[in-house]
C-alpha positions as CSV (number, residue, x, y, z in Angstrom):
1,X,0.0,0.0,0.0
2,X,2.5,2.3,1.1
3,X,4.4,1.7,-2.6
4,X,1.4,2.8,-3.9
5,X,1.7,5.7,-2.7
6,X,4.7,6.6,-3.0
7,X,4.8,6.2,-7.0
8,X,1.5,8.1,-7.1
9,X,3.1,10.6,-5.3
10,X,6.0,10.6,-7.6
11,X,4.1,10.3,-10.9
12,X,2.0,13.1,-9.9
13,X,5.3,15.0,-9.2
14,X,6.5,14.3,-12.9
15,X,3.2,15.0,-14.7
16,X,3.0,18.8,-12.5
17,X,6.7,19.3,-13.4
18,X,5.6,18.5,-17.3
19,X,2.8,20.5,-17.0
20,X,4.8,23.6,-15.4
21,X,7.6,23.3,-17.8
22,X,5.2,23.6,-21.2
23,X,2.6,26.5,-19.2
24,X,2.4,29.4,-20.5
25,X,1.5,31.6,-17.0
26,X,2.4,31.4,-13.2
27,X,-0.3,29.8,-12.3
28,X,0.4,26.0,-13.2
29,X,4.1,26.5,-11.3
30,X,2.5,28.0,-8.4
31,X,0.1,25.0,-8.2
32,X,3.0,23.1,-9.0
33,X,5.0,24.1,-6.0
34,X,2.2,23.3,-3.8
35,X,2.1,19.8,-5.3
36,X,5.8,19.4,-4.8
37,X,5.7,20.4,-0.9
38,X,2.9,17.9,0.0
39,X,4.4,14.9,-2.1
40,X,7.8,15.4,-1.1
41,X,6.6,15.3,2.6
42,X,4.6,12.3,1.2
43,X,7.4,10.0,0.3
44,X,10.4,11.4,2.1
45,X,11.2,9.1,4.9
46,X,9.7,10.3,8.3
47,X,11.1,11.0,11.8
48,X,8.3,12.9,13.1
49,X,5.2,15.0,12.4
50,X,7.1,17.9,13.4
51,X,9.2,17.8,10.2
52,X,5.8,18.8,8.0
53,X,6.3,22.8,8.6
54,X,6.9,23.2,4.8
55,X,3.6,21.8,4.1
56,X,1.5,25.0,6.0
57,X,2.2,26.4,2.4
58,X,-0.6,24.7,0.4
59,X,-2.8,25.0,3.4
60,X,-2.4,29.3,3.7
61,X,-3.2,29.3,-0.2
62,X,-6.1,27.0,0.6
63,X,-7.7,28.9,3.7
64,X,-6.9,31.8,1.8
65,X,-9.3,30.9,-0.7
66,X,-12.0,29.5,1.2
67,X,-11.9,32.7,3.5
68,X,-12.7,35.0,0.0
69,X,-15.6,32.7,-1.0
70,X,-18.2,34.7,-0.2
71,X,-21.2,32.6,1.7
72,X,-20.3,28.9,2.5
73,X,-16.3,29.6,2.7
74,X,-15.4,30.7,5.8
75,X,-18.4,27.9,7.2
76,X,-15.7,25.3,4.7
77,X,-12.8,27.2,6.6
78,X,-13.8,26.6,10.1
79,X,-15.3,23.1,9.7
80,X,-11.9,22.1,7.9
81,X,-10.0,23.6,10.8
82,X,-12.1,21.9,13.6
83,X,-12.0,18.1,11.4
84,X,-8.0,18.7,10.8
85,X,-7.2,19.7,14.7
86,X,-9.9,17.1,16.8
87,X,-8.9,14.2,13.9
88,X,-5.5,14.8,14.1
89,X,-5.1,15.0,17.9
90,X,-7.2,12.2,18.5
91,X,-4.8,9.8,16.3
92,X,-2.1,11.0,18.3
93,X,-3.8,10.8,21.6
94,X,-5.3,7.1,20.4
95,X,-1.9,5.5,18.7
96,X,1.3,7.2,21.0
97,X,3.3,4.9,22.8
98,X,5.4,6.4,25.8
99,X,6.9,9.8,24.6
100,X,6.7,8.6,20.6
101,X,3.9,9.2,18.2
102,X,3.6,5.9,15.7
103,X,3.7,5.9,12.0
104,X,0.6,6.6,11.8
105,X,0.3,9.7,12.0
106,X,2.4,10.9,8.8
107,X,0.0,9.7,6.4
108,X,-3.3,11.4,7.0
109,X,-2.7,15.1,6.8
110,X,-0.7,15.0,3.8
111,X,-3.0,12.4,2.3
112,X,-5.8,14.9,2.7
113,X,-4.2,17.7,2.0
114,X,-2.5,16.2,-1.6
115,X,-6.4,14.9,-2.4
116,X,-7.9,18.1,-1.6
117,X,-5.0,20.2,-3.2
118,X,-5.6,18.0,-6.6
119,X,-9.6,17.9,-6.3
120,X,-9.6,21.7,-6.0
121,X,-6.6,22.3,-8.5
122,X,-9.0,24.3,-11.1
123,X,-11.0,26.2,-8.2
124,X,-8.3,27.4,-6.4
125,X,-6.3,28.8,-9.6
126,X,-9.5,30.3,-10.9
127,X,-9.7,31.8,-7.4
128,X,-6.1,32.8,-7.1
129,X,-6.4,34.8,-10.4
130,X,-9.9,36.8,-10.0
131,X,-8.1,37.9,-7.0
132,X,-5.1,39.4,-8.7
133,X,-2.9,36.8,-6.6
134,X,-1.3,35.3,-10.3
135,X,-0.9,36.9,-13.1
């Protein structure tokens, strides 16, 4: 499972490098970069959950977003906040051992985060641009 994984975290990688190298605009490297920092986290090997501070990137750009959507985004924003802190704690509080959290916990949040950041790849560029944040 955990091969899996990783090469569809590396294929995704090569096919947003591609796509970044041939685009025209900003906008497919930004998306690009925000790809990069969640797979790389991904598939690099893990010490601890402390190691993920590169991956509050995507995240900013996505709360960003959701706080401009006028109506049910800043609902999205807090709900998303609430599921991502009382989930996440409670897999740590559930699965540590003594003083050491278990492996576990470095696949959810950037498993969400990668599936949320490729589900919402064409709203959050569309978003980015009507809001003079890319060219």
């Amino acid at each position: 499972m955990v091969t899996i994984i990783y090469l569809g975290g590396l294929a995704s990688l090569v096919w947003s490098w591609w796509r970044a190298r041939r685009a025209e605009s900003d906008q497919e490297s930004c998306w690009t970069l925000g790809i990069t920092l969640v797979v790389s986290d991904l598939i690099s090997p893990r010490t601890a959950t402390t190691d993920y501070e590169l991956m509050l990137v995507p995240p900013l750009a996505l709360f960003a977003a959701l706080d401009r959507t006028p109506r049910w985004g800043r609902v999205a924003l807090i709900a998303l906040m609430l599921i991502s802190l009382i989930g996440l704690w409670w897999l740590h509080i559930a699965t540590v051992q003594g003083n050491w959290e278990q492996a576990v916990m470095y696949l959810p949040w950037p498993l969400a985060l990668g599936l949320v950041w490729v589900l919402a790849r064409a709203w959050l560029l569309e978003e980015a641009t009507r809001m003079g944040v890319l060219p």
